[in-house]
Structures are given as C-alpha cells and as structure tokens.
C-alpha positions, 0 to 999 in steps of 0.5 A: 500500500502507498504512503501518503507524502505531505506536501505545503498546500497554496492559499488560492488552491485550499479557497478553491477546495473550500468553494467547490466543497461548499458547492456540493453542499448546496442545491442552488444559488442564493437571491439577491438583495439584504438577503443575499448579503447576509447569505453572501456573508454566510457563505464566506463564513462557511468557505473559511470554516471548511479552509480551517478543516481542511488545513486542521487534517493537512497538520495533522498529516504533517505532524504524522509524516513528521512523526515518521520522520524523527523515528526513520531519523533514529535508526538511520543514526542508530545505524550510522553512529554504531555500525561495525565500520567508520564513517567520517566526512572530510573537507579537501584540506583534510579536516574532520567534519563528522564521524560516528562513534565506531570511527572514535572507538577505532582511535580510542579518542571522544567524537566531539574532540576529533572534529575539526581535526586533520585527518592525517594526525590520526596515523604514524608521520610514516603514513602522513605522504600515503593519506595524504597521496591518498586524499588528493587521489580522492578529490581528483576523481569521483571514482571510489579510491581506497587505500590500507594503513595503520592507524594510531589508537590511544593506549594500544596497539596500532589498528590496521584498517582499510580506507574507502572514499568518494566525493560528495555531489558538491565536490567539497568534500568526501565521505570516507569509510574506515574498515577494521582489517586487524585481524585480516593482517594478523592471519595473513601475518600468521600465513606468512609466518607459516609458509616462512616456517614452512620454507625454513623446515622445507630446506632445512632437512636433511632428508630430500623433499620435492613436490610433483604433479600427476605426470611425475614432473618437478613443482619444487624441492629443497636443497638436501635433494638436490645436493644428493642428485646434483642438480639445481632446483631451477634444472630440476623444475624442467626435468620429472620423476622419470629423468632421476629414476634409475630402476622403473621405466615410464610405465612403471612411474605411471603404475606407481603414480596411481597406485599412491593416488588410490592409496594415499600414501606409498614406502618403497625403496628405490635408487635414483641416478645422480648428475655425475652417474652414480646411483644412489639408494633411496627409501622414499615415502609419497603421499597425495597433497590432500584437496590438490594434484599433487604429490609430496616425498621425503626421500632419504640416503639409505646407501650407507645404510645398506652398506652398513647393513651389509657390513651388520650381516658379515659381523652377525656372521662373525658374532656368532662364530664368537657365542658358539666358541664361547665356553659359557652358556649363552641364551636369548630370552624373549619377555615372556621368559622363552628361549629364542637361542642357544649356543653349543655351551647351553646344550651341554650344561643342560644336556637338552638338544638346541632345537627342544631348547628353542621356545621352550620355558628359560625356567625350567632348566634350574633347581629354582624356576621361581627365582629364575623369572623373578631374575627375568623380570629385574632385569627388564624392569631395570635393565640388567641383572648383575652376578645372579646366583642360581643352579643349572640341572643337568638331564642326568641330574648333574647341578651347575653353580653359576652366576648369571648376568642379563641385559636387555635388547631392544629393536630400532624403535626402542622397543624391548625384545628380550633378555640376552644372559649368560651364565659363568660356572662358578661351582670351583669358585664357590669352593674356593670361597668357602676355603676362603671363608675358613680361613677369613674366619680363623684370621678374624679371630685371631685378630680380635685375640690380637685386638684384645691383647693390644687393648690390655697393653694400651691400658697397662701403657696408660697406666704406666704413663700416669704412673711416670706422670706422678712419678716425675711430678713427684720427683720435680716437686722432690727437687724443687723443695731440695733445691729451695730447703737446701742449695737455695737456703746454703746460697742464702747463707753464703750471701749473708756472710760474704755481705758481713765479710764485705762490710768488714773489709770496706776499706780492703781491695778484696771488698769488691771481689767479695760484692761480685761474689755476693751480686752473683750468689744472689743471682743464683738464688733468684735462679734457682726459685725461677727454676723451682717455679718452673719445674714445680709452681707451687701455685698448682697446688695451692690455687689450682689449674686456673690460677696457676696458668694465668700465673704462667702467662705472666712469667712467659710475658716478663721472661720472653716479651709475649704478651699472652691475653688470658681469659677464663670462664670455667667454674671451680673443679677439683682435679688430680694430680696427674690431670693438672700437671699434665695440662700445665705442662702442655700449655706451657710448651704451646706457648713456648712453641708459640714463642720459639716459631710463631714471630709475634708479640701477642697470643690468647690463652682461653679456657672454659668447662662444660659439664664433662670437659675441661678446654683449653684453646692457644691462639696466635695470629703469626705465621702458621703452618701447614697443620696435616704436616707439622708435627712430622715436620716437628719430629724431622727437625727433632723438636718433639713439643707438638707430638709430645703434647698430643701423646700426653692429652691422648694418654688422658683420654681427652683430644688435640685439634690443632688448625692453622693457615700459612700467614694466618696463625695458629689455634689449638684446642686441648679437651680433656675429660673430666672424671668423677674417679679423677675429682674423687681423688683430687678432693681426698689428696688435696682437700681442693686446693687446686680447684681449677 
C-alpha cells in the first residue's frame, strides 16, 4: 500500500477546495438583495470554516509524516553512529567534519574532540605522504579510491584498517569509510609466518623433499635433494620423476603414480641416478597433497645404510662364530621368559638338544624356576641383572653353580625384545670361597685375640704413663723443695756472710771481689726459685689449674716479651694430680712453641668447662703452618713439643685439634675429660686446693 507524502498546500488552491466543497453542499444559488448579503456573508463564513478543516487534517498529516520522520531519523543514526565500520566526512584540506562513534572507538579518542581535526594526525608521520597521496587521489576523481594503513589508537596497539572514499555531489568534500582489517593482517601475518616456517623446515632437512604433479614432473624441492642428485632446483623444475629414476621405466612411474593416488600414501625403496652417474639408494615415502594434484616425498640416503647393513650381516656372521666358541652358556630370552637361542655351551650344561631348547620355558632348566623369572623380570624392569646366583640341572641330574648376568635388547624403535644372559660356572669358585671363608674366619679371630691383647697393653701403657706422670711430678716437686730447703737456703747463707765479710773489709781491695761474689750468689738464688717455679709452681697446688696458668702467662710475658691475653670462664673443679700437671705442662710448651716459631708479640690463652670437659684453646695470629704436616715436620727437625703434647692429652683420654693457615696463625684446642674417679681423688689428696 502507498504512503501518503505531505506536501505545503497554496492559499488560492485550499479557497478553491473550500468553494467547490461548499458547492456540493448546496442545491442552488442564493437571491439577491439584504438577503443575499447576509447569505453572501454566510457563505464566506462557511468557505473559511471548511479552509480551517481542511488545513486542521493537512497538520495533522504533517505532524504524522513528521512523526515518521524523527523515528526513520533514529535508526538511520542508530545505524550510522554504531555500525561495525567508520564513517567520517572530510573537507579537501583534510579536516574532520563528522564521524560516528565506531570511527572514535577505532582511535580510542571522544567524537566531539576529533572534529575539526586533520585527518592525517590520526596515523604514524610514516603514513602522513600515503593519506595524504591518498586524499588528493580522492578529490581528483569521483571514482571510489581506497587505500590500507595503520592507524594510531590511544593506549594500544596500532589498528590496521582499510580506507574507502568518494566525493560528495558538491565536490567539497568526501565521505570516507574506515574498515577494521586487524585481524585480516594478523592471519595473513600468521600465513606468512607459516609458509616462512614452512620454507625454513622445507630446506632445512636433511632428508630430500620435492613436490610433483600427476605426470611425475618437478613443482619444487629443497636443497638436501638436490645436493644428493646434483642438480639445481631451477634444472630440476624442467626435468620429472622419470629423468632421476634409475630402476622403473615410464610405465612403471605411471603404475606407481596411481597406485599412491588410490592409496594415499606409498614406502618403497628405490635408487635414483645422480648428475655425475652414480646411483644412489633411496627409501622414499609419497603421499597425495590432500584437496590438490599433487604429490609430496621425503626421500632419504639409505646407501650407507645398506652398506652398513651389509657390513651388520658379515659381523652377525662373525658374532656368532664368537657365542658358539664361547665356553659359557649363552641364551636369548624373549619377555615372556622363552628361549629364542642357544649356543653349543647351553646344550651341554643342560644336556637338552638346541632345537627342544628353542621356545621352550628359560625356567625350567634350574633347581629354582621361581627365582629364575623373578631374575627375568629385574632385569627388564631395570635393565640388567648383575652376578645372579642360581643352579643349572643337568638331564642326568648333574647341578651347575653359576652366576648369571642379563641385559636387555631392544629393536630400532626402542622397543624391548628380550633378555640376552649368560651364565659363568662358578661351582670351583664357590669352593674356593668357602676355603676362603675358613680361613677369613680363623684370621678374624685371631685378630680380635690380637685386638684384645693390644687393648690390655694400651691400658697397662696408660697406666704406666700416669704412673711416670706422678712419678716425675713427684720427683720435680722432690727437687724443687731440695733445691729451695737446701742449695737455695746454703746460697742464702753464703750471701749473708760474704755481705758481713764485705762490710768488714770496706776499706780492703778484696771488698769488691767479695760484692761480685755476693751480686752473683744472689743471682743464683733468684735462679734457682725461677727454676723451682718452673719445674714445680707451687701455685698448682695451692690455687689450682686456673690460677696457676694465668700465673704462667705472666712469667712467659716478663721472661720472653709475649704478651699472652688470658681469659677464663670455667667454674671451680677439683682435679688430680696427674690431670693438672699434665695440662700445665702442655700449655706451657704451646706457648713456648708459640714463642720459639710463631714471630709475634701477642697470643690468647682461653679456657672454659662444660659439664664433662675441661678446654683449653692457644691462639696466635703469626705465621702458621701447614697443620696435616707439622708435627712430622716437628719430629724431622727433632723438636718433639707438638707430638709430645698430643701423646700426653691422648694418654688422658681427652683430644688435640690443632688448625692453622700459612700467614694466618695458629689455634689449638686441648679437651680433656673430666672424671668423677679423677675429682674423687683430687678432693681426698688435696682437700681442693687446686680447684681449677
């Protein structure tokens, strides 16, 4: 049904519709005179009524159609403002005039600040000359020009679109259409992409590849074929399967052309002639290119192979001339634990001919057929099976010790065949190793008999060395009360009287010599209380251990300049005789070796206890040495200090660590153990008096 369109209606046409509408109402022309004035009047009045009617319909057709209008006007902007291209209207300087909401979606930027906008801002200064270009192109001619570019959108990654433009009827300006191509790029990208992959794998094989026709001719191959046959790819393009193949004819290539067509895909082996004449053997695999009428391959150089294969069979020959010599028995297992074969050995220690040998059970040839399949099935679990003991019976009831070794073999796809084992006979071996056996028995015990006896003698040394330990405290303490009680009281008076002898002859000459004799008498003195201190302090026992070595540290200070620093957070506990003595003496000759070799005016002395140990620790910061060596280098030299130290701390019971680095000093540690025996002692013999 047609639409009805509203147009503007003329004044003198709508008076005219109003008359003859008028006209139709009335019968006949009206009289003359008043009465017709009236009726003249009336008539006006209702012409003018009819107009207002008629123009009152008319405006409410207009307002329809208007109506219609703004809802057409919606959609169509609708349609415009949200469609899946750009629109834009351009004037011929380049200047955005109008664009729809997908144009600012693609450039990520609001409608209302793209307008006024020069258009070629909107992509890279690369692209500038191209729209430009591409503008100018436009206004030039009205045909539909188009151009591709990628545009810039704000915080992203460029858009790749398709431009198409044409003038408007004025010629001022254009209307352009920007189409969305990202993902179009992004695939032919990606096809590219895999035909370059596709190129790179195509030439880098080392396998030969070539594409051919349905007439067997060249469409394409890569550099490994033609670096096997000679030819370069562009000779190969001009030649077929035909000018290569060095066994079938041209009805044979045809054959097998439409044998791989029926089929799909074709293995063979084959030999094709080479440039320089010579042949070569090939195993060929061609398949039909799905959708197309062609035919792909992949050829391999299996001469080696054949060769190799060759050389294999007169090894294979070799090899087996070797099993047979063999005097073991050698066997081939499959995975179920079948015999696949034997050799001559084999049938000798069973006594069962080769050929009832072969698919038999492996297991029922030993005393103990359980173990046996539990040893096939460790050693394809793990591979191999190490010196396996087991015992082989004979068909006349004979048994054969033997120790079986097993490893797997495999096919070239790596898959599991079977076992191949071998069995040494060890039945004289195991013989012997219970001769052995004995005899390692009888040694044992007499080196526990040994052991023993050296146990009882360490103990007695042990004892014994304690015994010389006290033995010699009490001889030094024996001499150093001598020598202070006698020779030093002797001296004492000897000086006292050569003073009143010199003081008498004051005025003699022999008063001087008297004063020398007196000076060097008291020197003498002072020596021997030195030595007696030395040999015998009597601080050990009167203030015990500890006292007594920070004591020790001040006579090595005054008598040999090395300051030792000493420090002691060890609680007081009762010790023997034999223990203080011992760890005097020991830490005395350190700090002389400290002294004697070290080349520095400073150490540390240290010692602390824990429950059950009494520790000492010497450190310097000189020289040192190369420890795993110094007390052999001491020992060579004939200095026994170090060893001696070691020898006397060991006999206590307790440990010597010694460390040192070269340029980096010395430390050594002494840990003697305490003992309840021990403090016993030293708290009945002393009644504490050197409490450590």
């Amino acid at each position: 049904m047609g639409k009805k369109t509203f147009q503007p209606i003329d004044n003198h046409d709508l008076r005219r519709w109003a008359e003859e509408s008028l006209e139709a109402k009335v019968d006949s022309a009206h009289p003359g005179g008043p009465v017709e004035e009236q009726l003249r009047l009336l008539h006006e009045l209702q012409v003018h009524k009819i107009e207002l009617e008629m123009q009152n319909a008319e405006l409410h057709l207009a307002i329809d159609e208007w109506n219609k209008t703004e809802r057409l006007l919606g959609k169509f902007t609708d349609l415009y403002d949200f469609a899946p291209v750009g629109y834009l209207v351009l004037t011929r300087k380049g200047e955005i005039i109008s664009l729809n909401f997908t144009c600012a979606n693609f450039i990520g930027i609001e409608r209302s600040e793209l307008v006024h906008r020069q258009f070629h801002t909107l992509f890279s200064e690369n692209d500038f000359p191209l729209i430009n270009t591409f503008l100018d192109s436009v206004f030039e001619s009205p045909d539909k020009k188009s151009c591709e570019a990628s545009l810039l959108k704000k915080g992203d990654l460029p858009l790749f679109v398709r431009m198409e433009a044409t003038t408007t009827e004025t010629g001022n300006e254009c209307r352009l259409v920007l189409i969305d191509i990202t993902k179009r790029k992004q695939a032919e990208e990606l096809l590219k992409n895999s035909e370059d992959q596709y190129r790179t794998i195509l030439h880098t094989l080392l396998d030969g590849f070539w594409v051919v026709d349905m007439q067997g001719r060249f469409i394409d191959v890569n550099e490994s074929y033609c670096n096997l046959i000679g030819y370069n790819r562009n000779e190969l393009r001009g030649m077929s399967i035909q000018n290569v193949e060095a066994i079938e004819d041209k009805n044979e290539i045809e054959n097998h052309i439409q044998q791989i067509i029926s089929q799909g895909s074709h293995r063979f082996e084959s030999q094709h002639r080479c440039k320089n004449g010579h042949i070569v053997d090939l195993e060929i695999c061609v398949s039909k290119i799905p959708n197309t009428d062609r035919l792909c391959a992949s050829l391999r150089d299996i001469t080696n192979r054949n060769r190799t294969e060759q050389a294999l069979k007169s090894v294979s020959n070799y090899t087996r001339s070797l099993i047979e010599a063999s005097l073991d028995p050698l066997v081939a297992i499959s995975t179920d634990g079948r015999i696949t074969d034997v050799n001559e050995a084999s049938v000798e220690v069973t006594g069962v001919p080769k050929e009832q040998l072969i698919g038999s059970d492996y297991s029922l040839y030993f005393t103990e057929p359980e173990n046996v399949k539990k040893g096939i099935r460790q050693a394809l679990s793990e591979g191999a099976l190490r010196d396996y003991p087991l015992t082989i019976r004979h068909v006349s009831g004979r048994l054969t010790d033997v120790l079986c070794n097993a490893s797997y073999y495999k096919d070239e796809r790596g898959n599991t065949q079977g076992l191949f084992a071998a069995a040494r006979d060890v039945t004289e071996f195991k013989k012997a190793q219970e001769l052995l056996k004995k005899a390692h028995e009888e040694l044992e015990s007499r080196v526990a008999e040994r052991t023993a006896s050296l146990a009882l003698a360490n103990e007695q040394m042990k004892k014994t060395s304690f015994a010389l330990v006290r033995a010699e405290e009490h001889e030094r303490e024996r001499i150093a009360r001598e020598l202070h009680d006698q020779v030093g009281q002797s001296l004492l008076l000897a000086k006292m009287k050569l003073d009143a002898l010199a003081d008498r002859l004051a005025a003699d000459p022999l008063c001087s010599l008297a004063e020398e004799v007196s000076t060097l008498i008291e020197s003498t003195i002072h020596d021997i209380r030195s030595l007696t201190f030395r040999t015998r302090p009597p601080i050990l026992d009167t203030s015990g251990i500890v006292t007594a070595l920070e004591w020790l540290c001040s006579s090595i200070s005054s008598d040999y300049h090395l300051q030792v620093d000493f420090s002691s957070d060890c609680q007081p506990k009762p010790l023997s005789v034999e223990l203080r003595y011992s760890l005097y003496q020991a830490v005395r000759e350190l700090l002389l070796n400290v002294v004697k070799h070290a080349k520095v005016e400073r150490a540390q002395l240290s010692i602390e206890c824990d429950p059950h140990t009494f520790i000492v620790h010497v450190i310097d910061q000189g020289v040192g040495f190369d420890h795993p060596d110094a007390l052999m280098k001491h020992i060579t030299r004939g200095s026994y200090g170090l060893y001696n130290v070691q020898q006397r701390i060991e006999q206590m019971g307790g440990r010597f660590a010694i460390e040192s680095t070269p340029g980096r000093g010395t430390s050594v540690t002494l840990m003697v153990p305490f003992s309840e025996r021990e403090s016993d002692r030293g708290s009945n013999e002393n009644n504490h008096p050197a409490c450590g």
